[in-house]
TIZAKOL-358881 format. One record per residue (C-alpha): x, y, z. Coordinates in pm, whole numbers, padded with zeros to 5 digits, always signed. Example, Ala and Ser with C-alpha at 12.3 -4.5 7.8 and 13.67 -1.06 7.14 Angstrom:
// TIZAKOL-358881
+01230-00450+00780
+01367-00106+00714
This chain:
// TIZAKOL-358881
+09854+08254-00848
+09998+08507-00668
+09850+08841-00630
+09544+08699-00873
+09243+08912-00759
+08899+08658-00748
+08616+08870-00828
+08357+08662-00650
+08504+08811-00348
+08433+09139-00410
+08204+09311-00133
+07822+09355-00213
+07830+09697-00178
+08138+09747-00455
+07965+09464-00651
+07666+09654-00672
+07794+10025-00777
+07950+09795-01090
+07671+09660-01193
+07479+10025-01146
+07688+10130-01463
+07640+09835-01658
+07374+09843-01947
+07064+09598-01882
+07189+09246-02104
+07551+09298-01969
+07381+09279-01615
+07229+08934-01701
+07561+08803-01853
+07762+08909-01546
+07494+08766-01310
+07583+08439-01462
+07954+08463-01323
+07889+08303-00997
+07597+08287-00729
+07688+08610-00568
+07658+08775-00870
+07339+08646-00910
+07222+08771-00575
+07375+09114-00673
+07162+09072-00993
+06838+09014-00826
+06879+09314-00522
+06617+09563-00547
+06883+09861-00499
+07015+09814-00834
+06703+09891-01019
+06559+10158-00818
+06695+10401-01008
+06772+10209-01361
+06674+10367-01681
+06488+10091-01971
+06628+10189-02300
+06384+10073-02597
């Protein structure tokens, strides 16, 4: 498809400044997507400064 953007290509660093806004179960259902959202999933930068809502 032309001009079809694939999201697994993404770069990290974008990847992970999306995921940074995303509430804590939307994080686990995107890090189902593909591996390399599962590696974004699992990088200690995106939790260092997440906030656990009760």
């Amino acid at each position: 498809i032309d001009g079809a953007v694939d999201w697994r290509q993404l770069p990290e660093e974008i990847l992970l400044q999306i995921f940074q806004y995303l509430p804590l179960l939307n994080r686990a259902f995107a890090s189902q997507v593909c591996r390399g959202w599962n590696q974004t999933f699992h990088m200690p930068e995106l939790w260092r400064c997440f906030e656990f809502e009760l």
